[in-house]
C-alpha positions as CSV (number, residue, x, y, z in Angstrom):
1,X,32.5,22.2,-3.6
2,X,30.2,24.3,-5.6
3,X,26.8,23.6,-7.9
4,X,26.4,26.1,-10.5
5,X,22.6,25.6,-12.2
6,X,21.1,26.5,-15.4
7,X,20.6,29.8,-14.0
8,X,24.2,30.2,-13.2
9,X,23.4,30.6,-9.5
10,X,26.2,28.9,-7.2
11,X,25.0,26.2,-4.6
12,X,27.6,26.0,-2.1
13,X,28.1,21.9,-0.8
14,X,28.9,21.6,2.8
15,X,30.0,18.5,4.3
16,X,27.3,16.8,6.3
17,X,27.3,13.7,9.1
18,X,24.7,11.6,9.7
19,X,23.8,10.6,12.9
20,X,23.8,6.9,14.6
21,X,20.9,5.0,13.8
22,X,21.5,1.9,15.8
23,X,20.4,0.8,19.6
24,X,23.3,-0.3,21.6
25,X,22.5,-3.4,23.2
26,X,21.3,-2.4,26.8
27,X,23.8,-3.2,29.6
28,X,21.6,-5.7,31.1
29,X,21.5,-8.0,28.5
30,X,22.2,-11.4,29.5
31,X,22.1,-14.3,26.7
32,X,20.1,-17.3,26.8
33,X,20.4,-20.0,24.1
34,X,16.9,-20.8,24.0
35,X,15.7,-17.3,22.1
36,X,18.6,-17.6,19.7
37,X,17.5,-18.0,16.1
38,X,15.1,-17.2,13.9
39,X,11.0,-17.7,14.6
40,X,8.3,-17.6,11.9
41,X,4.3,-18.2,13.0
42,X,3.7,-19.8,9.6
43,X,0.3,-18.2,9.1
44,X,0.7,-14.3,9.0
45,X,4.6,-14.5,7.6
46,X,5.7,-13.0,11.0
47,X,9.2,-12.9,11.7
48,X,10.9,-12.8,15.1
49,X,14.9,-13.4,14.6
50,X,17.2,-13.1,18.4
51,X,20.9,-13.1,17.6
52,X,23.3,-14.0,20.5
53,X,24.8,-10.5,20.4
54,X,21.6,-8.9,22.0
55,X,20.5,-8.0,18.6
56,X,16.8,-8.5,17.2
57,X,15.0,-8.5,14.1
58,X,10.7,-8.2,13.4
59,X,8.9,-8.3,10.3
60,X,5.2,-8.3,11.4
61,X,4.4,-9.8,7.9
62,X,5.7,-6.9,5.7
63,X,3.7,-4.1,7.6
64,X,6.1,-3.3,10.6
65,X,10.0,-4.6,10.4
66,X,12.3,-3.4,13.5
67,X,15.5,-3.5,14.0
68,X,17.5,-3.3,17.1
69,X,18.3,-5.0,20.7
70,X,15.9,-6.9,23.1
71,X,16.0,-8.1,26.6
72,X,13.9,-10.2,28.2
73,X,12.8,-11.4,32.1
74,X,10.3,-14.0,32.9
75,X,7.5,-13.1,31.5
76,X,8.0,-10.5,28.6
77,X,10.4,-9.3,25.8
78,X,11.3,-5.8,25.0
79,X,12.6,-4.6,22.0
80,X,14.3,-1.6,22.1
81,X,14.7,0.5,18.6
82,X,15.0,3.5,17.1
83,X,12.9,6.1,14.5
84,X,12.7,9.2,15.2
85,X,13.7,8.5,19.0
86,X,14.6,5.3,21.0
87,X,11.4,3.5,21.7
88,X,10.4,0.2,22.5
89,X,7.6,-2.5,22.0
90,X,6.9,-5.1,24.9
91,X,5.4,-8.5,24.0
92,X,4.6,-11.1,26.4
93,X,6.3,-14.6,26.3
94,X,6.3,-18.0,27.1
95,X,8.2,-21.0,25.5
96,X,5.2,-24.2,25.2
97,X,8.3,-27.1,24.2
98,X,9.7,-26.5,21.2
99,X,7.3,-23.1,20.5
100,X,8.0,-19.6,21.0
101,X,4.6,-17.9,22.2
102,X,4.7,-14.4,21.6
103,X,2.1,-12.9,22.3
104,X,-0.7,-15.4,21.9
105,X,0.9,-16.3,18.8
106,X,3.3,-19.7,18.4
107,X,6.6,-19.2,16.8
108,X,8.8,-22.4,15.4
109,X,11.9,-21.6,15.2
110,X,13.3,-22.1,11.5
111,X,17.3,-21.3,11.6
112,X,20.1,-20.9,14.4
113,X,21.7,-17.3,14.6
114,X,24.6,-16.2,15.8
């Protein structure tokens, strides 16, 4: 495929891939029920969404939103994305009851995802 402009120069098209922009979900992964669904603080609009796949979603109330795969231990969460390379963002964790404290912070949790 060929462009032709206004100047009648030629702009040959080549055929172009893009590359992956998704996290695979680390092998170590291991599912528990409890971080499943979808967490808001109700103050800031913070959202912290764990699907059972190994899958995550973050809005940091519109400033920061992340996509891609978290783990956890006892203690903290890590979610692992991508932008220009694979990084990843640790918070600290504890569940109080029915509250998800991230980082200081206490989520509810407002849906159940899959």
């Amino acid at each position: 495929l060929t462009l032709v402009d206004d100047n009648g120069i030629s702009l040959p098209m080549v055929s172009a891939s893009l590359p992956n922009l998704t996290v695979a979900v680390p092998e170590e992964f291991k599912l528990n029920e409890k971080f499943v669904g979808e967490w808001t603080d109700g103050e800031y609009g913070y959202i912290f969404k764990f699907n059972a796949d190994g899958t995550a979603y973050i809005d940091l109330g519109g400033s920061l939103v992340i996509e891609g795969a978290y783990t956890y231990d006892d203690q903290k969460i890590t979610i692992h994305y991508l932008q220009t390379d694979e990084l990843e963002t640790v918070y600290s964790y504890a569940f109080d009851g029915d509250t998800l404290v991230i980082d200081g912070l206490g989520f509810t949790k407002v849906t159940e995802s899959k």
